[in-house]
TITI-28145 format. One record per residue: x, y, z of N, C-alpha, C in turn; residue in three letters. Coordinates in steps of 0.2 Angstrom, whole numbers, plus 2048, in hexadecimal, padded with zeros to 3 digits. Last residue first. Layout:
N
XYZXYZXYZAla
...
! end
This chain:
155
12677A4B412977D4B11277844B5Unk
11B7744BE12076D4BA1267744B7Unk
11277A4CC11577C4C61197764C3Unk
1037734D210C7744D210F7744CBUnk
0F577C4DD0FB77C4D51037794D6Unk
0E677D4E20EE77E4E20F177B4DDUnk
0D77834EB0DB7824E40E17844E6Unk
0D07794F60D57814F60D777F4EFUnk
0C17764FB0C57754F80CC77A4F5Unk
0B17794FC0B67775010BD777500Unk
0AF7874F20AE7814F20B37804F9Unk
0A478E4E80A97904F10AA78B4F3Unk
0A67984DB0A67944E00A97924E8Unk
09A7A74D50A17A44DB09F79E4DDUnk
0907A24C80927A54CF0977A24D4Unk
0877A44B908F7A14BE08F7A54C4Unk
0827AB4B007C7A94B50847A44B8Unk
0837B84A90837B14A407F7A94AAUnk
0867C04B30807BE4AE07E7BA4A9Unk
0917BA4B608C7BA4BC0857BA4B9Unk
09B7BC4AB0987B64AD0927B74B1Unk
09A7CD4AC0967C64A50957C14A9Unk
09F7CE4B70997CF4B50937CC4B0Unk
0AC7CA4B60A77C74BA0A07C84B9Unk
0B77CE4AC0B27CA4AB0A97C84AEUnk
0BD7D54B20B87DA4AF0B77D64AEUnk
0C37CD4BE0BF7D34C10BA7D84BAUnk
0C37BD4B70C77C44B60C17C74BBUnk
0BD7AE4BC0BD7B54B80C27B94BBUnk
0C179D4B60C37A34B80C27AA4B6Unk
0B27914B60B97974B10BB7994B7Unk
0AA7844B10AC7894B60B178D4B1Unk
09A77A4AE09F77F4AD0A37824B1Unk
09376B4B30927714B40987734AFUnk
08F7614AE08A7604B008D7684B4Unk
08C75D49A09175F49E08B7624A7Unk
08775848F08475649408975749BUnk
08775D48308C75C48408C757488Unk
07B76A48407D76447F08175E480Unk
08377248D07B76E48F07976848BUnk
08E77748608F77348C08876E48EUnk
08677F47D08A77947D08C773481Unk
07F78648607D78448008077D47EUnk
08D78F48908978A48E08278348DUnk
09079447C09278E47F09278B486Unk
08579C47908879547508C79247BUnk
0887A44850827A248408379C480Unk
0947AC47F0937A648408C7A2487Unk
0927B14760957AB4760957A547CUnk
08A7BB47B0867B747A0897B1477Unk
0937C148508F7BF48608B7BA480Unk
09C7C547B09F7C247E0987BC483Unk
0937D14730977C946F0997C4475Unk
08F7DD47708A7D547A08E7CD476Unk
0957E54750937E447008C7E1472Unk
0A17EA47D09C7EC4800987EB479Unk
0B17E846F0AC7E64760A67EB478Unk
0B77EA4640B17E54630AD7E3469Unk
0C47F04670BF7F34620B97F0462Unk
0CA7E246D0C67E74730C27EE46DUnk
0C17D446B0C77D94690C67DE46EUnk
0BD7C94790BB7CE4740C17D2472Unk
0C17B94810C27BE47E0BE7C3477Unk
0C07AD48A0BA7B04870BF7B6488Unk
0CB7A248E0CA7A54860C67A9486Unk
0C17954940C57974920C379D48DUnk
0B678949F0B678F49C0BD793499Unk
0B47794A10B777E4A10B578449DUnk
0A976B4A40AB76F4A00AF7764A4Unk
0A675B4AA0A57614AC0A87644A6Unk
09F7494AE09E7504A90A07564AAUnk
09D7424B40A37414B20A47484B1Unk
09173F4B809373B4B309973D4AFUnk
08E7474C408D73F4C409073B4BCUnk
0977514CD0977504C40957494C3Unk
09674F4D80957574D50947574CFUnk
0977444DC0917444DD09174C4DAUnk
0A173C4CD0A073E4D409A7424D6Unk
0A97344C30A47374C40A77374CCUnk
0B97384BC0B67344BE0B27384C1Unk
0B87434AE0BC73F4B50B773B4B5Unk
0BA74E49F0B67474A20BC7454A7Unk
0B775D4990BB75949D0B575349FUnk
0B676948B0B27644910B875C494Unk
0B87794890BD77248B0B776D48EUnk
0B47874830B37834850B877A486Unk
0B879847E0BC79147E0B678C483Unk
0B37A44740B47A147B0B679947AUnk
0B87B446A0B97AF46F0B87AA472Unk
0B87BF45D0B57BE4680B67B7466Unk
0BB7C44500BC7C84550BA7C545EUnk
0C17BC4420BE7B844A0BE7BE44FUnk
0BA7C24320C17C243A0BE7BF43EUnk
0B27C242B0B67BB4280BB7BB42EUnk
0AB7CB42E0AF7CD4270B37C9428Unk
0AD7C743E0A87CD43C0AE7CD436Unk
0A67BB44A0AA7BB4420A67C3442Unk
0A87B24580A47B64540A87B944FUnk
0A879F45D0AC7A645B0A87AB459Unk
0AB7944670A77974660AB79D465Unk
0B37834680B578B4690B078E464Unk
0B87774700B477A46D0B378146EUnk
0BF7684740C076E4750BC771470Unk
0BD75C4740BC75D47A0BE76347AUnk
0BA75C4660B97574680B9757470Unk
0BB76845F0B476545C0B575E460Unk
0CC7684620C976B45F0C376645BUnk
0D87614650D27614680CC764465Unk
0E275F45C0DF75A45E0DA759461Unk
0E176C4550DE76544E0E0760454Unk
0E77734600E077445C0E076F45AUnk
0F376E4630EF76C4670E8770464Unk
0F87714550F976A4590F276A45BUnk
0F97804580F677C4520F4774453Unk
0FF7824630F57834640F578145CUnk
10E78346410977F46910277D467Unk
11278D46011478545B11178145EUnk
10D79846310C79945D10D78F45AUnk
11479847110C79547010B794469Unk
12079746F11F79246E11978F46FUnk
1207A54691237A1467120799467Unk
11B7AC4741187AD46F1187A8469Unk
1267AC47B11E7A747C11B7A7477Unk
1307B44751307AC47612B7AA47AUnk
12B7BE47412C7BC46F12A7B4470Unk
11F7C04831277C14811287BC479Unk
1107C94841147C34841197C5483Unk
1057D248D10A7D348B10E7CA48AUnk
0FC7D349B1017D749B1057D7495Unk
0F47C649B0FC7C649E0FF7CF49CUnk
0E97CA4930E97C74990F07C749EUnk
0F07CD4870EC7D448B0EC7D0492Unk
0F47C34810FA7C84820F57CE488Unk
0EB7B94810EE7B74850F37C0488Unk
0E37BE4780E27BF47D0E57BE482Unk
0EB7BC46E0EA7C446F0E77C6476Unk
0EB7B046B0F27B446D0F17BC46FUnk
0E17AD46A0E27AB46F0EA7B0470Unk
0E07B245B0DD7B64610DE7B3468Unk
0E97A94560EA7B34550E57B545CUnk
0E479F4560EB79F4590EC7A645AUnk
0D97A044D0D879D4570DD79E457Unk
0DE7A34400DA7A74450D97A644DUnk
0E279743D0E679A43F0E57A1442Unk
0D878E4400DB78D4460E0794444Unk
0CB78C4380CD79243D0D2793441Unk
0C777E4340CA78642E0CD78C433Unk
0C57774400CC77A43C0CF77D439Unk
0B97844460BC77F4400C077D442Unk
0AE78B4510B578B44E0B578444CUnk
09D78F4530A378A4550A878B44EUnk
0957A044F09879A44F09B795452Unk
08F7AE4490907AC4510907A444EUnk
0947BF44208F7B54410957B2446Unk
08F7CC43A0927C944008F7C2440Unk
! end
């Protein structure tokens, strides 16, 4: 087992496993997402990938079996983030033959690790209800912020 940052050598493995996790996440994809995520994540790896996106993998016989995505984002500063700095969480998937191992955990130790490098001045994600307990030990806790999270959909 070897615990890593993903290449470009790996995108066609980043595609597979994000596909896998997407398909458990959702219930399932339809041909046609499947489709035009398949034409979407080669692009958008070789442009982000090693420069605002960084992805921590664990390998067992040359397979990418676990997951986590990292995104560092830069805004204007503010007093929560004086230098701009924050990072995202994405992606943290285990195959599921590959879970209750400590893999998910300790990639994401790398990639907090990373972010600290980085000089990112926090992390956030969305958890799942089976996630919650890794991140909470991973040391994340509810935000509470003043602020309601909202969305407009384009498509």
């Amino acid at each position: 087992m070897q615990i890593r940052q993903a290449s470009s050598d790996d995108i066609i493995q980043l595609i597979d496993i994000r596909l896998a996790y997407l398909a458990e996440d959702h219930g399932g994809l339809s041909d046609m997402e499947i489709q035009e995520i398949k034409n979407q994540l080669p692009a958008y790896y070789n442009n982000h990938l090693q420069k605002d996106l960084f992805i921590y993998i664990c390998e067992e016989e040359d397979k990418i079996i676990s997951s986590v995505f990292l995104i560092s984002l830069e805004k204007p500063a503010s007093p929560v983030f004086l230098n701009g700095k924050s990072g995202m969480i994405l992606n943290v998937y285990t195959r599921p033959e590959c879970r209750k191992r400590g893999i998910a955990g300790a990639l994401m130790k790398e990639a907090i690790e990373g972010a600290r490098e980085r000089g990112l001045s926090f992390i956030e994600l969305k958890a799942t209800k089976a996630g919650e307990s890794l991140y909470k030990t991973c040391g994340f806790a509810p935000d509470h912020s003043k602020y309601l999270s909202m969305r407009y959909n384009i498509r």
